[in-house]
SESE-74146 format. One record per residue (C-alpha): x, y, z. Coordinates in steps of 0.2 Angstrom, whole numbers, padded with zeros to 4 digits, always signed. Last residue first. Layout:
<pts>
XYZ
...
</pts>
This chain:
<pts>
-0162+0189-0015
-0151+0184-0028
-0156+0171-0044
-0141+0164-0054
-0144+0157-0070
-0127+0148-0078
-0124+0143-0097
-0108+0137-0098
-0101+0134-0117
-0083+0125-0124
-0073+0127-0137
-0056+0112-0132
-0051+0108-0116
-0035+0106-0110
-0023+0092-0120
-0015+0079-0109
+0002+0080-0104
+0015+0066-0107
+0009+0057-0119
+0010+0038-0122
+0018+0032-0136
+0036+0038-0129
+0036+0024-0116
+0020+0018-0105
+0031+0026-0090
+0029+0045-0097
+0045+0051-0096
+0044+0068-0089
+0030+0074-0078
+0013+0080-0080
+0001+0067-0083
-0013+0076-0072
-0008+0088-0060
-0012+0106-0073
-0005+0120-0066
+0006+0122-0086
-0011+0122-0093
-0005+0113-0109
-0012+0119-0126
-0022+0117-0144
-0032+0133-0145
-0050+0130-0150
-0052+0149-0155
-0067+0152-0142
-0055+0144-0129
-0072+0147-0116
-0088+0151-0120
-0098+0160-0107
-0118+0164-0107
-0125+0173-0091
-0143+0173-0083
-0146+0183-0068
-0160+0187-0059
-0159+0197-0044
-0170+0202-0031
-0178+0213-0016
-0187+0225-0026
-0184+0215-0043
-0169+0216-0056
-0169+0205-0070
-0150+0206-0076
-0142+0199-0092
-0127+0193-0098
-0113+0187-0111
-0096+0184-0111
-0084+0178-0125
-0066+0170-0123
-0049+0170-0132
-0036+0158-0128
-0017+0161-0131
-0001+0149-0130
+0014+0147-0121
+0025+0132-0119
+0026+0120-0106
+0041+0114-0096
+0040+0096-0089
+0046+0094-0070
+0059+0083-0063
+0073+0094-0066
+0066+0107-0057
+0055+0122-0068
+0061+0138-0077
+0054+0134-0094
+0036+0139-0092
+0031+0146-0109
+0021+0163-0109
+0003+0164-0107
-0009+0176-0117
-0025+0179-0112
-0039+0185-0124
-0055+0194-0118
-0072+0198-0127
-0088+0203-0115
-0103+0208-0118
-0117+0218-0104
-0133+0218-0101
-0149+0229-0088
-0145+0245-0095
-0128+0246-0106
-0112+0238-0102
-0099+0235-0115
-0082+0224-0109
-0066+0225-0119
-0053+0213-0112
-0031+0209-0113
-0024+0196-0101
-0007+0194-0097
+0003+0179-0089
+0020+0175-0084
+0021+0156-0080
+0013+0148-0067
+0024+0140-0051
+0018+0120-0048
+0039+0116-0044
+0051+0128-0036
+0065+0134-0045
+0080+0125-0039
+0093+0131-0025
+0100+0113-0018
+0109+0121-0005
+0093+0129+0004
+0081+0143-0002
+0071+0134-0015
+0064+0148-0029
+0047+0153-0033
+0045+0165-0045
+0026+0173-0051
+0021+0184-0062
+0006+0195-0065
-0005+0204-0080
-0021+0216-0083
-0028+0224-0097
-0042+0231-0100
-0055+0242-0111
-0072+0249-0106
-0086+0252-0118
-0101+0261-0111
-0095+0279-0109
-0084+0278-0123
-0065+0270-0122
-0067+0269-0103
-0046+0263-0095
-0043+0251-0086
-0026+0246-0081
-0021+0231-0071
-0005+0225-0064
-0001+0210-0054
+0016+0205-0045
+0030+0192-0040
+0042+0187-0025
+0043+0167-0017
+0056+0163-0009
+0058+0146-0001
+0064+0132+0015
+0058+0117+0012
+0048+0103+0016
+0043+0087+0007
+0027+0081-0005
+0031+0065-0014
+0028+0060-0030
+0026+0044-0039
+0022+0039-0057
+0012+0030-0063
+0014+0008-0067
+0000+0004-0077
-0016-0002-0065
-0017-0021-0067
-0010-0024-0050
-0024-0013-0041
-0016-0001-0030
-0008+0001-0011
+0010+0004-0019
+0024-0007-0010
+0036+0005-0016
+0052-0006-0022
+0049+0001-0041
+0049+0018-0035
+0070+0016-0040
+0063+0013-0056
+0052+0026-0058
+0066+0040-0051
+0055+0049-0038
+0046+0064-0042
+0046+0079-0028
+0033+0090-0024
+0036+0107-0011
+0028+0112+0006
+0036+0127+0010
+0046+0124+0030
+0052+0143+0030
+0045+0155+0018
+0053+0170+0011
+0040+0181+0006
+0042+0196-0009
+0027+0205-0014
+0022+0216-0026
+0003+0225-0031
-0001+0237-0046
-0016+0247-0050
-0020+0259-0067
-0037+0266-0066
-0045+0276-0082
-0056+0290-0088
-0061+0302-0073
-0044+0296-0065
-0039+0285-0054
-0019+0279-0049
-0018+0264-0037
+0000+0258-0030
+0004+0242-0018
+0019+0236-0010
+0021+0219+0000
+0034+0211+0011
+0033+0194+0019
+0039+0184+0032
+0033+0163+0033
+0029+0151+0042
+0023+0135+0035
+0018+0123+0048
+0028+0104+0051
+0030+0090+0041
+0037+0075+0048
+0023+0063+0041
+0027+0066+0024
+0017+0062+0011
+0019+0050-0004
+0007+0052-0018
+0005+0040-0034
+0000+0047-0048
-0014+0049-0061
-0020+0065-0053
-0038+0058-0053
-0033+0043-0047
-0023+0044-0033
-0014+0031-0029
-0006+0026-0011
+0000+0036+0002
-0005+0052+0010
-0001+0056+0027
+0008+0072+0027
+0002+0080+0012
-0017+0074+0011
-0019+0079+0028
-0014+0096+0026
</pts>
């Protein structure tokens, strides 16, 4: 992309600094895949893997912050001091899977549960996991549909992220729960739709290991500042959608 080969100055929003890389070329890569679907009257179990062994991956790197220090950064002076990535190529291996299973506990109630995994690892000398890879991760749901609404509860659990390069944070695992809520208006020729969400229903306190904004080690205000910030706390979407 643009932003990875030219990039080169702050970006605010990421709270870093971004160094591209002008030599980049295209990712190419080779690929396997595997898939497998069962269904029965009552319940659906499906299953996917892949294994692809990319040449030319487009990876993150954080420079020392001291050794940054001779960047001539296109910022404001009064800004704190960030920290600095740059985006380089190199070759990788990327293999993981997603399940689901289904499975109608009444006629109306249907229970889930659905998982995947990913590993990313650098295939040149150095060998380090890649960086930006999400932790295991499984999510557990019972829906109820009847007539023109439905409800929905689901929790997802995600397992810590310690298998990260050296200039990464890990994160650890955590839950969240979410609710669901809808209901349908349908027309000759339309749709109405109105649908309540709220999401982290428990308030969970946790890191989104994807998460671009403050999340390297060493924070550079020193050990006051943090070092990740906390995702968001309860919160509500309401959302109307009218097809026609």
């Amino acid at each position: 992309t643009v932003l990875e080969r030219y990039a080169d100055g702050w970006h605010a929003g990421a709270t870093r600094v971004e160094l591209g890389d002008p030599s980049l070329t295209s990712e190419t890569g080779l690929g396997l895949d595997g898939f497998v679907k069962y269904t029965t009257d009552r319940w659906q179990f499906e299953a996917s893997g892949f294994y692809n062994k990319i040449s030319n991956y487009v990876a993150l790197l954080t420079l020392d912050n001291v050794e940054a220090v001779e960047i001539p950064y296109r910022v404001r002076a009064d800004r704190e001091f960030p920290n600095t990535v740059q985006f380089f190529g190199t070759d990788a291996i990327l293999m993981g899977f997603e399940a689901q299973f289904r499975a109608l506990i009444t006629s109306n109630l249907l229970g889930s549960i659905t998982a995947d995994y990913v590993r990313g690892t650098r295939d040149d000398e150095v060998g380090d996991p890649l960086p930006f890879i999400p932790p295991f991760r499984t999510t557990f749901g019972l829906s109820y549909e009847r007539s023109n609404w439905n409800v929905g509860a689901y929790y997802r659990l995600v397992a810590a992220q310690n298998r990260v390069p050296d200039d990464e944070l890990s994160t650890e695992g955590y839950g969240v729960a979410r609710l669901e809520a809808g209901y349908q208006i349908r027309g000759d020729n339309s749709v109405h739709s109105l649908n309540l969400r709220v999401d982290n229903l428990l308030n969970a306190n946790y890191y989104d290991h994807m998460s671009v904004v403050r999340r390297f080690k060493d924070p550079v205000l020193g050990p006051s500042a943090p070092s990740r910030f906390d995702m968001p706390g309860i919160n509500f979407n309401l959302m109307y959608r009218y097809s026609f």
